[in-house]
C-alpha positions in Angstrom: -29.2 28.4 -24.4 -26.0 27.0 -25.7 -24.3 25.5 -22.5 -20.2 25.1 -22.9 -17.2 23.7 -21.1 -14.1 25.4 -21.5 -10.7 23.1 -21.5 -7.1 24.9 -21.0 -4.6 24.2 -19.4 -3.7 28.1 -18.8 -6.1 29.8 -15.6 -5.6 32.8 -17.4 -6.9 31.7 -20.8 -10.0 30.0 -19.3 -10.4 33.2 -17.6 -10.2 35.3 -20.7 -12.6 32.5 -22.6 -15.4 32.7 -19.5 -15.3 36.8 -19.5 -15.8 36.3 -23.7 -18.5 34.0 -23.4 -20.3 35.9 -20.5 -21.2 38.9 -22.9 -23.6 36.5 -24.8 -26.8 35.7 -22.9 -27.5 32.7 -25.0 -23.9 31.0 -23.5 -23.6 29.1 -20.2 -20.3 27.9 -19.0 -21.2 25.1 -17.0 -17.9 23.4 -16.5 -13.7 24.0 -16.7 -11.3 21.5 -16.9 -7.2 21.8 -17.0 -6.5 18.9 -19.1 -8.1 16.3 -21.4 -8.1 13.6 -19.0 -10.3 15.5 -16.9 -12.7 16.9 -19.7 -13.5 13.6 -20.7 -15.3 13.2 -17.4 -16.6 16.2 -17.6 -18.0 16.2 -20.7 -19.1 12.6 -19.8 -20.3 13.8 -16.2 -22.1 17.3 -17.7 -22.7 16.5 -21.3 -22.4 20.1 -22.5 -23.5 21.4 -26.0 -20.2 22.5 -27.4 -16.3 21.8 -25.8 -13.7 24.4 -26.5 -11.1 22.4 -26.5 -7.1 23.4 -26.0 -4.5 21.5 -28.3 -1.6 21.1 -26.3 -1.9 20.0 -22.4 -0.4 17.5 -19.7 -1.8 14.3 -18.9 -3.8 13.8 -22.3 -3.5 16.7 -25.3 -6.5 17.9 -27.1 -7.1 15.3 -30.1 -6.8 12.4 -27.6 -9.3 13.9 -25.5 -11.7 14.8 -28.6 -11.3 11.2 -30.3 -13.1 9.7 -26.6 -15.5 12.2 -26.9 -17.0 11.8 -30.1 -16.7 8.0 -29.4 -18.2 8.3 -26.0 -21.1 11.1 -27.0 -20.7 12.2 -30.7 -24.0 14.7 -30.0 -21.4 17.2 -28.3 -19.9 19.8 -30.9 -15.8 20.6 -30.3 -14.0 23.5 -31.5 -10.2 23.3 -31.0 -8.3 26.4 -29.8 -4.4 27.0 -30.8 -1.7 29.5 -30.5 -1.7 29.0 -34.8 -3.6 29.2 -37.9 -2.2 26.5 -39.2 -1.0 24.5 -36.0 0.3 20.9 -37.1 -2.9 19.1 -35.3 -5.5 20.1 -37.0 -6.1 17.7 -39.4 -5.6 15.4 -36.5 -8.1 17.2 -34.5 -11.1 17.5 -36.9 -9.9 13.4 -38.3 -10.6 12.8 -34.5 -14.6 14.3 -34.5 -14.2 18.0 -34.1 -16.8 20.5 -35.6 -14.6 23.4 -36.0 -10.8 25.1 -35.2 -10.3 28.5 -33.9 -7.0 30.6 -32.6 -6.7 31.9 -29.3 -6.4 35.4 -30.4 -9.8 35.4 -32.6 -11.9 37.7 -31.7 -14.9 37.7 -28.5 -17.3 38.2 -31.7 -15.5 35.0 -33.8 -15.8 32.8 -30.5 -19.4 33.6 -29.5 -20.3 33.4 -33.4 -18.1 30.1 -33.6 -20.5 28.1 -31.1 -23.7 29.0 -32.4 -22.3 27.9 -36.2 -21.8 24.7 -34.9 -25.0 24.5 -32.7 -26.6 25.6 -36.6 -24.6 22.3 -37.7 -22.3 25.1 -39.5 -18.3 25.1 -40.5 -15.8 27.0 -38.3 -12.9 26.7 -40.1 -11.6 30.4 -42.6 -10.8 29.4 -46.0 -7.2 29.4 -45.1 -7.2 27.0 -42.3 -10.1 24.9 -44.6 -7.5 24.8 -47.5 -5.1 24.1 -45.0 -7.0 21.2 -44.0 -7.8 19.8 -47.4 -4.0 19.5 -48.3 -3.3 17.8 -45.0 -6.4 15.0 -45.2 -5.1 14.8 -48.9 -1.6 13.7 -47.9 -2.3 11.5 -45.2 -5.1 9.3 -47.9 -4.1 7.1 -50.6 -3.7 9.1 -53.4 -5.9 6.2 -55.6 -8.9 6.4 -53.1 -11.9 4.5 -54.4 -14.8 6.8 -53.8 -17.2 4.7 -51.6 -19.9 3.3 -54.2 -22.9 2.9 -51.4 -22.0 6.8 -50.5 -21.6 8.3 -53.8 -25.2 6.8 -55.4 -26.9 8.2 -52.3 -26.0 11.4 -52.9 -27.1 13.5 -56.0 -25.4 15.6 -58.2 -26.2 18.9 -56.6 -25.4 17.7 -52.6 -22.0 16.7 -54.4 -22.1 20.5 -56.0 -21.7 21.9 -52.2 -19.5 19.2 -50.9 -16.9 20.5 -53.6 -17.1 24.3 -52.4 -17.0 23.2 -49.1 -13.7 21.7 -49.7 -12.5 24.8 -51.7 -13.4 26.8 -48.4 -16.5 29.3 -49.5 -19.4 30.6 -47.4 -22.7 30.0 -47.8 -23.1 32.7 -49.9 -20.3 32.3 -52.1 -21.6 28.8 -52.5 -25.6 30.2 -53.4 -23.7 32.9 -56.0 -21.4 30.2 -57.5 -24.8 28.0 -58.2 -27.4 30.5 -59.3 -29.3 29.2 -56.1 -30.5 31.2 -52.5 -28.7 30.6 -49.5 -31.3 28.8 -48.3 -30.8 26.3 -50.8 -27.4 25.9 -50.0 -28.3 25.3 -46.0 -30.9 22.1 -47.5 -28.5 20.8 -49.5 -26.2 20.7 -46.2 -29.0 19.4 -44.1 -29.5 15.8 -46.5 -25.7 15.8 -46.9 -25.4 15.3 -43.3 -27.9 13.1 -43.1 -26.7 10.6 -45.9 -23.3 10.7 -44.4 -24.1 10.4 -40.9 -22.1 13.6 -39.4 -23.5 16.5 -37.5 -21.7 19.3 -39.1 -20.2 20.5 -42.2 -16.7 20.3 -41.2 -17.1 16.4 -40.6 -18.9 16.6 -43.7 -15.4 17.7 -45.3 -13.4 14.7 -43.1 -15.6 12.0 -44.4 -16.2 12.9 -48.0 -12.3 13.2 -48.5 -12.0 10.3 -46.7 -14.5 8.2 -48.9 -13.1 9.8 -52.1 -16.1 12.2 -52.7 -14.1 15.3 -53.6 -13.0 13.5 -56.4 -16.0 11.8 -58.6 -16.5 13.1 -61.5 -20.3 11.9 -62.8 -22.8 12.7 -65.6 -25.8 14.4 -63.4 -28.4 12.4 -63.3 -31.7 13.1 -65.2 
């Protein structure tokens, strides 16, 4: 059971989110909150598994509220919600901790899907809105980042195979058909990329290797 706390400004949106979520036995709202000031204490108070998490709202707006809950409990997965595809604060919003980014008109199916990718430590993000994101991380870095020496001779050849694709937005399958490999392989490849860079989910996965410069190293494999 996936618990969630749904944070919107709008009754009528939470409304709509909570009669989404209900058709999924596996999803339990357990909290609602109007603004980000008060889902920080909720999600402090109630500690939920995922946040969905409104962009725009009074008294503290969506990446302010996501930045003090990754700080305060980083274990809590947050997928932003936005009236656009390619709304101006999502590279703010995923810089600030969150696991994924969804529009408000997605689909019941996308949004129920959407929280157990992240649960699965999976990306939410289409290739759009991931290219999207890469251009927008890209501009905001030094264009002569140094990728982070203690990072890149941690990770081999192969985990830096996947963090590429991830960055040029494929699946999972694209990714196993694109290396001659099973999805499974893939998934394992994900799972010691996460652990060597300290993040719980591919999208943060994608924050921290363009950060570091990871995108860009060009190396001999390794025998």
């Amino acid at each position: 059971m996936s618990t969630v706390l749904l944070v919107d400004d709008e009754t009528l949106t939470r409304e709509i989110l909570r009669d989404y979520l209900s058709s999924d036995p596996t999803i339990q709202i357990i909290g609602e909150a109007a603004d980000g000031k008060a889902a920080v204490l909720q999600a402090a108070g109630l500690r939920p598994d995922v946040i969905l998490m409104d962009m725009q709202m009074p008294v503290m707006d969506g990446v302010a509220a996501t930045a003090q809950i990754h700080q305060n409990n980083p274990e809590i997965a947050i997928i932003g919600l936005s009236t656009f595809n390619t709304d101006r604060y999502v590279v703010d919003l995923l810089r600030a901790g969150a696991s994924g980014y969804l529009v408000k008109d997605a689909q019941p199916k996308e949004i129920t899907e959407a929280i157990h990718k992240v649960m699965a430590g999976e990306s939410v993000l289409s290739a759009e809105v991931t290219r999207h994101v890469v251009s927008g991380l890209a501009d905001s870095i030094p264009a002569q980042v140094e990728p982070d020496a203690k990072l890149s001779e941690a990770l081999t050849d192969k985990e830096l195979e996947v963090i590429v694709l991830l960055g040029k937005g494929m699946s999972n399958k694209e990714m196993a058909e694109e290396l001659y490999v099973t999805e499974s392989t893939v998934k394992a490849r994900f799972v010691k990329v996460m652990e060597k860079l300290g993040v719980r989910d591919r999208v943060q996965i994608l924050v921290k290797s363009m950060e570091y410069g990871l995108l860009d190293i060009k190396r001999v494999p390794r025998v």
